[in-house]
C-alpha positions in Angstrom: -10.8 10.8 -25.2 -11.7 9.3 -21.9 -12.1 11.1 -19.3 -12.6 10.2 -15.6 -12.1 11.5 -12.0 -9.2 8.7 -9.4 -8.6 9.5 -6.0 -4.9 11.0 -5.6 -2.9 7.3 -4.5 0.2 8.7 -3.8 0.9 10.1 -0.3 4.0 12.6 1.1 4.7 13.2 4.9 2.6 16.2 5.6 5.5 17.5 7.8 7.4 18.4 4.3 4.4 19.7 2.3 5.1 23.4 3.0 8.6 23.5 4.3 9.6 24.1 0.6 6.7 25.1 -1.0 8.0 29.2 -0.7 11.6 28.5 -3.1 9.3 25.5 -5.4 6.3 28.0 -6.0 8.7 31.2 -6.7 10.8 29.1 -9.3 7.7 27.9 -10.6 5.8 31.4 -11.3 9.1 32.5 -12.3 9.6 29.9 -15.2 6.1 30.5 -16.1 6.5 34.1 -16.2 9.4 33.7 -18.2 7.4 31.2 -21.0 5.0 33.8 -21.1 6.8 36.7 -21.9 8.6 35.1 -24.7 5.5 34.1 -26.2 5.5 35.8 -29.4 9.4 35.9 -29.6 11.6 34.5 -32.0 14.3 31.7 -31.4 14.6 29.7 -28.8 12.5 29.8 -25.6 13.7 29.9 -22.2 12.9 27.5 -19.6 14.7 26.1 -16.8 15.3 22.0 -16.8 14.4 20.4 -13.8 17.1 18.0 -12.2 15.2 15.0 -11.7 16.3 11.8 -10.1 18.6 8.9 -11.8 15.5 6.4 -12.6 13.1 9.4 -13.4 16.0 11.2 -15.9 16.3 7.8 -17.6 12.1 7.9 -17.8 11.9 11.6 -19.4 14.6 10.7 -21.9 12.5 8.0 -23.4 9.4 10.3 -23.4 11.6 13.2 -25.0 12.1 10.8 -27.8 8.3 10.1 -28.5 7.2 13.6 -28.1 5.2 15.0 -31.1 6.5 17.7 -33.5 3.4 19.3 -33.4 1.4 19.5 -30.6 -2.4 20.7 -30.8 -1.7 22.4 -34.0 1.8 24.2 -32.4 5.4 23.7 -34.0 7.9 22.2 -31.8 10.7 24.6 -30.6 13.9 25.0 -29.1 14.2 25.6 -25.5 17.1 27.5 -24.0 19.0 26.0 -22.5 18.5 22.9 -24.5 18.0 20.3 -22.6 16.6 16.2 -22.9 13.6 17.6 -19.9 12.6 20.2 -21.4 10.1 20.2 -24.8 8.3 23.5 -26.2 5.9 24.0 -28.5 5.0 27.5 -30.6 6.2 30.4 -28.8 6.2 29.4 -25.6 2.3 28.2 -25.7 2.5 24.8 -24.6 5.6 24.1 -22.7 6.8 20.9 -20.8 9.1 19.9 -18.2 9.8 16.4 -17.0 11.0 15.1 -13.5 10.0 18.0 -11.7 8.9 17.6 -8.1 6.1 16.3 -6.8 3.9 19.5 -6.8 3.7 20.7 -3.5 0.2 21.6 -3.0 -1.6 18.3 -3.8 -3.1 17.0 -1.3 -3.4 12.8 -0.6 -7.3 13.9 -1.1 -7.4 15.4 -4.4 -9.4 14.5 -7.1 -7.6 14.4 -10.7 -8.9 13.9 -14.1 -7.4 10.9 -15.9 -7.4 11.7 -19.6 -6.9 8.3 -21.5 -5.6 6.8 -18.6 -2.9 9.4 -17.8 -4.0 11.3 -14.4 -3.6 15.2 -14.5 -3.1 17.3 -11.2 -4.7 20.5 -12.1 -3.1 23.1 -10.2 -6.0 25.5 -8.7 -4.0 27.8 -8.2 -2.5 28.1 -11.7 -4.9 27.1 -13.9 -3.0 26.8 -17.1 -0.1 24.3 -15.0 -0.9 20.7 -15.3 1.2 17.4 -13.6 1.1 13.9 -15.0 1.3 12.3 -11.6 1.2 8.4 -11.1 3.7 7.6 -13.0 7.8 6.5 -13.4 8.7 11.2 -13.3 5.9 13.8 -13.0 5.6 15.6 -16.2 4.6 19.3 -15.9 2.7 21.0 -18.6 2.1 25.0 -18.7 -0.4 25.5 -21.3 -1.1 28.9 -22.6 -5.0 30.2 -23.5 -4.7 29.8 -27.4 -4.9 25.8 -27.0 -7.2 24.0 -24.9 -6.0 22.1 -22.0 -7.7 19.4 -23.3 -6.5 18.7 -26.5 -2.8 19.1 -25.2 -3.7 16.5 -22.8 -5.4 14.0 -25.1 -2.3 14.4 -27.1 0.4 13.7 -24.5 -1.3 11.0 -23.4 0.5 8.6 -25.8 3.8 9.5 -25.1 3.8 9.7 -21.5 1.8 6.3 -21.3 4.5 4.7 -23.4 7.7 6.4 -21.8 6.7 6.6 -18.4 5.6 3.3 -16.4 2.5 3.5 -14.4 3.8 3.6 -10.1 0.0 4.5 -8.5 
């Protein structure tokens, strides 16, 4: 695993960094809520798809194809609704969307830990949400305490490199 610090490369108009941030952060607490509270449930676990772009939907399909049956020791599981940007592992522990927005609270300055060349916005304030950013969609990963963030990381880092085309 490799493991270094990038400045953030991609910019946004600072003029739209908070005008949606309300309706993007309640969806987003809400989703996570949601994975949580199934954690531990049978069948399939809910999560809402994203609705991302034409070139980034074409992106995520290819990495929904290379994404690993078992993920830092978790099963893979059904998500409800099923759906080609959506991928969950174990009950609701590790749970990933792609071509989600960019996340609204990174800032042009941010520092981000690339993990085997994939770079990871670490969202301070939730600290088990995690963005693959730099790249063809942005790939959002809610990780739950039983795995380490790590790991997960190390693991996706494969897939996303080979589905998802390097843009910063």
């Amino acid at each position: 695993m490799s493991l270094r610090f990038a400045r953030r490369v991609e910019r946004s108009p600072r003029s739209t960094r908070g005008a949606d941030r309300s309706p993007r952060f309640a969806r987003r607490a809400g989703w996570a809520c949601a994975l949580l509270a199934l954690a531990g449930c049978g069948g399939a676990v809910r999560m809402d798809p994203p609705s991302p772009e034409p070139s980034a939907a074409a992106a995520c399909r290819a990495l929904a194809g290379r994404l690993p049956q078992v993920l830092d020791g978790a099963e893979r599981t059904e998500s409800d609704p099923p759906s080609p940007y959506v991928a969950v592992w174990g009950a609701g522990e590790i749970g990933l969307r792609c071509g989600v927005p960019r996340p609204a609270n990174m800032a042009a300055t941010d520092q981000v830990p690339v993990v085997d060349d994939v770079a990871w916005f670490a969202d301070p304030a939730r600290p088990a949400l995690f963005t693959a950013i730099g790249r063809a969609a942005y790939v959002e990963v809610t990780i739950s305490r039983a795995h380490a963030p790590e790991s997960v990381l190390v693991e996706l880092a494969v897939p996303v490199k080979a589905a998802l085309p390097q843009t910063g």
